[in-house]
Backbone bond lengths (Angstrom), bond angles and torsions (degrees), N, CA, C in turn:
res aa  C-N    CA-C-N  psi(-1)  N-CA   C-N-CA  omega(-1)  CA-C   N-CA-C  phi
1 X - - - 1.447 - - 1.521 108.64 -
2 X 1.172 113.04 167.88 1.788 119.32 -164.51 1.226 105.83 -105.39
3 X 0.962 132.57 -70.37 1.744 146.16 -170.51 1.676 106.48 -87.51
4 X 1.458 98.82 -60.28 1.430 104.48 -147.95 1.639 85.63 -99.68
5 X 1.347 113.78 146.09 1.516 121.72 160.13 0.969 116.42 -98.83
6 X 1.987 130.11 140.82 1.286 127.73 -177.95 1.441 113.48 -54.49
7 X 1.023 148.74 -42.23 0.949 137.25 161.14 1.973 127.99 -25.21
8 X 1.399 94.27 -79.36 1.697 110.76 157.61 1.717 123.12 -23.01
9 X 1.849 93.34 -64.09 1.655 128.25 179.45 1.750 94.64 -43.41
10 X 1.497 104.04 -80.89 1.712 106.24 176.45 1.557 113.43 -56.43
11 X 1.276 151.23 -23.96 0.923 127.41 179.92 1.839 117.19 -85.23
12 X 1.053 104.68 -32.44 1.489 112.88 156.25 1.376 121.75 -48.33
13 X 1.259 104.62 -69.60 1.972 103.50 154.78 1.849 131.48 -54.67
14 X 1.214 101.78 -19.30 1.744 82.40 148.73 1.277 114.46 -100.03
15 X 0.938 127.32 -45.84 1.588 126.35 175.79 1.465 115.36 -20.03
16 X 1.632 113.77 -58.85 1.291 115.07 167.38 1.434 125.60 -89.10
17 X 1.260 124.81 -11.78 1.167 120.96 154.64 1.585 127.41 -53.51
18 X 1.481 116.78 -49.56 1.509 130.08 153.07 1.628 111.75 -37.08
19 X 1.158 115.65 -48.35 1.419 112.83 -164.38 1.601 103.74 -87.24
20 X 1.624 117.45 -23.57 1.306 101.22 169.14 1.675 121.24 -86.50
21 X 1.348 110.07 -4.21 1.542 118.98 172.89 1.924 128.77 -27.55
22 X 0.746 130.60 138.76 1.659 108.81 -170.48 2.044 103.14 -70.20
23 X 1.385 94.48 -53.11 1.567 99.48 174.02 1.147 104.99 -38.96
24 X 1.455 146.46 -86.64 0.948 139.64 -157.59 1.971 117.81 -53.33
25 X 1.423 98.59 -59.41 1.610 98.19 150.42 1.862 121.55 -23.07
26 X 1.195 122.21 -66.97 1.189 131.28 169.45 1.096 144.93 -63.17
27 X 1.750 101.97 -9.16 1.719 116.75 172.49 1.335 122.37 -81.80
28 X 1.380 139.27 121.68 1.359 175.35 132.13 1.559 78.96 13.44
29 X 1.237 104.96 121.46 1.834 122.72 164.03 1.012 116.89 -46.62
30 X 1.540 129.67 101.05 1.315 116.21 164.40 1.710 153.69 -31.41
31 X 1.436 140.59 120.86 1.024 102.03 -178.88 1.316 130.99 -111.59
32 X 1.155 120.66 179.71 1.806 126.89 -157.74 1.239 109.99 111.20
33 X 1.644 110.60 -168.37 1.559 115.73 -172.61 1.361 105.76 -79.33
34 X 1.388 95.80 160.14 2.009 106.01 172.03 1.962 101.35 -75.49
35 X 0.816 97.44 176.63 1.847 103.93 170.38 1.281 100.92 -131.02
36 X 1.476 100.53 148.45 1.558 127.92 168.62 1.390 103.30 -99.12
37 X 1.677 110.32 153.83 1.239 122.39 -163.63 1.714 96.88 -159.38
38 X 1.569 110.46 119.94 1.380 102.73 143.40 1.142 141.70 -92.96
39 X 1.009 159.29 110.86 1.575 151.67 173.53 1.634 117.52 -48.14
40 X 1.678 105.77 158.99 1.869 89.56 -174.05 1.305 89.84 -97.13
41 X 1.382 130.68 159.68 1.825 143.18 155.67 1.532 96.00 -21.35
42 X 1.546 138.23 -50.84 1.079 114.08 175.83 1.536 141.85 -43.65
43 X 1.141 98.38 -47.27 1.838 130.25 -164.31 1.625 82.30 -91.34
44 X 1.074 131.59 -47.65 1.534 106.28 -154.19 1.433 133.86 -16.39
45 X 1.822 105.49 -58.59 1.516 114.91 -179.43 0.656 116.94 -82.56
46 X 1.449 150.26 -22.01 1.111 145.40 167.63 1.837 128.55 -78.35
47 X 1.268 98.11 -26.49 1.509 99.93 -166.52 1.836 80.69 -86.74
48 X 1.226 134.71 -60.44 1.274 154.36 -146.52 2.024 103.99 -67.59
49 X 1.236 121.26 -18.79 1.311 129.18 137.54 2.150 106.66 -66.03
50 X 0.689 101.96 -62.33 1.516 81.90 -167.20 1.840 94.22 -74.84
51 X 0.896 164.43 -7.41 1.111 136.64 168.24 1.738 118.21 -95.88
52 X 1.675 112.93 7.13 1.036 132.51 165.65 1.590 99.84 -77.83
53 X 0.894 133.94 -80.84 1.375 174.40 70.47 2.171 83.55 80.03
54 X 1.317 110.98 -62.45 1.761 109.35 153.23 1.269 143.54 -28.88
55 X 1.960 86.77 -48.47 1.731 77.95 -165.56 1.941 93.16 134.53
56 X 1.146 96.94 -32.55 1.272 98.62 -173.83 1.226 159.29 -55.74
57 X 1.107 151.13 88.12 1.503 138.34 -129.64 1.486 120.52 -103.29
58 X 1.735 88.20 115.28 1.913 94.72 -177.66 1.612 115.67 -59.55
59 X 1.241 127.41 133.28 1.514 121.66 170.42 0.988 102.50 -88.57
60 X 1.897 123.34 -53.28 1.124 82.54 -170.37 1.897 88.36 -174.14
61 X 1.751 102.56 131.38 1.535 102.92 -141.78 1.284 116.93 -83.93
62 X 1.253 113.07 -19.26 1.175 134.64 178.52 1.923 109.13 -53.11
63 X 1.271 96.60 -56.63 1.601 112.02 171.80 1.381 114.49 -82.09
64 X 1.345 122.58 -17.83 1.402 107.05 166.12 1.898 101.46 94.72
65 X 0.849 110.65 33.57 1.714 127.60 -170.09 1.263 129.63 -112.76
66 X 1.608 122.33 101.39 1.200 125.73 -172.12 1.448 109.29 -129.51
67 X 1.685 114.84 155.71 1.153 119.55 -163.38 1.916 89.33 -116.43
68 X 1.313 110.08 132.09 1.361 106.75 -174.05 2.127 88.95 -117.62
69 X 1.701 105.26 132.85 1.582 97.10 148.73 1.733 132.89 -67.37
70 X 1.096 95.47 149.73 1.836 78.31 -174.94 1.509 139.79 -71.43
71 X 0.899 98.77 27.11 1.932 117.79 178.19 1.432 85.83 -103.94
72 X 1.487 133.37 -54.53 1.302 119.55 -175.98 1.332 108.28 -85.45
73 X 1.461 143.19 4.72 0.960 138.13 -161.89 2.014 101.93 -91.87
74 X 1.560 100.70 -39.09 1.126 139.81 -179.07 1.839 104.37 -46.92
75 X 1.442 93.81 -67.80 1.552 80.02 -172.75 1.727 97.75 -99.36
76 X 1.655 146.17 -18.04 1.139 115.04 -158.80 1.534 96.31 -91.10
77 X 1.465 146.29 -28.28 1.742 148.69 -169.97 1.687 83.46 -63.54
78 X 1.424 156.66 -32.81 1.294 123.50 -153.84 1.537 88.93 -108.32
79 X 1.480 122.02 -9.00 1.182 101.20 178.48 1.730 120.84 -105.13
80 X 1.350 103.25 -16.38 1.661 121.87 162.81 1.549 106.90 -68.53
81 X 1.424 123.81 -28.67 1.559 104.56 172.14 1.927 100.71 -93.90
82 X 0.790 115.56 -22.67 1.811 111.86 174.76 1.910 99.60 -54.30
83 X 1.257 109.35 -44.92 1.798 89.42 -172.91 1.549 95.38 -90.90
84 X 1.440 126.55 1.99 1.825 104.34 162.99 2.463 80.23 97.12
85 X 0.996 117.22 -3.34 1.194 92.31 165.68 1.966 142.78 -86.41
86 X 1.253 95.02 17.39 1.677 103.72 -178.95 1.584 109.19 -118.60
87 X 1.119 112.08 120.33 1.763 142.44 159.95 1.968 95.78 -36.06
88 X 1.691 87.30 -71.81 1.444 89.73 177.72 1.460 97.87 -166.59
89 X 1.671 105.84 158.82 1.665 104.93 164.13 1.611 115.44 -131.31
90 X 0.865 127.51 129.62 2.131 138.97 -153.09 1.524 74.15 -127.80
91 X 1.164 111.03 154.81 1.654 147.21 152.06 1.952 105.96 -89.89
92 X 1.512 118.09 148.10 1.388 101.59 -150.19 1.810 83.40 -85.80
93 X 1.140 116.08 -171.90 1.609 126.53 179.58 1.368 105.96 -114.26
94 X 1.616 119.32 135.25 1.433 114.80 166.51 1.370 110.68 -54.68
95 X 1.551 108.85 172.03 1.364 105.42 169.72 1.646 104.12 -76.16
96 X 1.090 115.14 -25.67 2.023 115.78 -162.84 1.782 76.46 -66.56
97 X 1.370 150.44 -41.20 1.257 142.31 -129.04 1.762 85.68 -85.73
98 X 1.271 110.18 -44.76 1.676 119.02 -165.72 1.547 102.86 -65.40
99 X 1.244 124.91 -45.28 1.642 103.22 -170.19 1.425 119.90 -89.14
């Protein structure tokens, strides 16, 4: 393969395959905080289509920064650090947590 490695290729394709699932579609919003996630320069384009593709919201692209809700936070952070693509992933902080 040229760009994409099978590895990468399939993990992108379950990632969004999971997220287009009906179950998952149909599961009751999780509650608690969303999580933040950076991606490394590797993963960017590729992982960052399937977490678009979620639900997921880029902050900000330059840094590689997405805000996941926690139903997606749930299954895509254990599977974005399984292929080695996350910097890091934090859960966000209340504000009462900050002062």
């Amino acid at each position: 393969m040229s760009l994409l490695s099978l590895p990468r290729l399939l993990g992108l394709l379950g990632l969004t395959g999971l997220v287009l699932t009906p179950a998952v579609a149909a599961a009751p919003r999780a509650a608690g905080p969303a999580t933040m996630v950076q991606l490394t320069k590797s993963a960017a384009c590729t992982e960052s289509v399937a977490l678009d593709l979620a639900g997921a919201r880029e902050i900000d692209a330059r840094l590689r920064l997405w805000r996941l809700e926690p139903a997606l936070a749930a299954s895509a952070v254990p599977a974005l650090r399984a292929r080695h693509a996350l910097v890091f992933g934090q859960k966000e902080r209340q504000r009462s947590e900050l002062v």
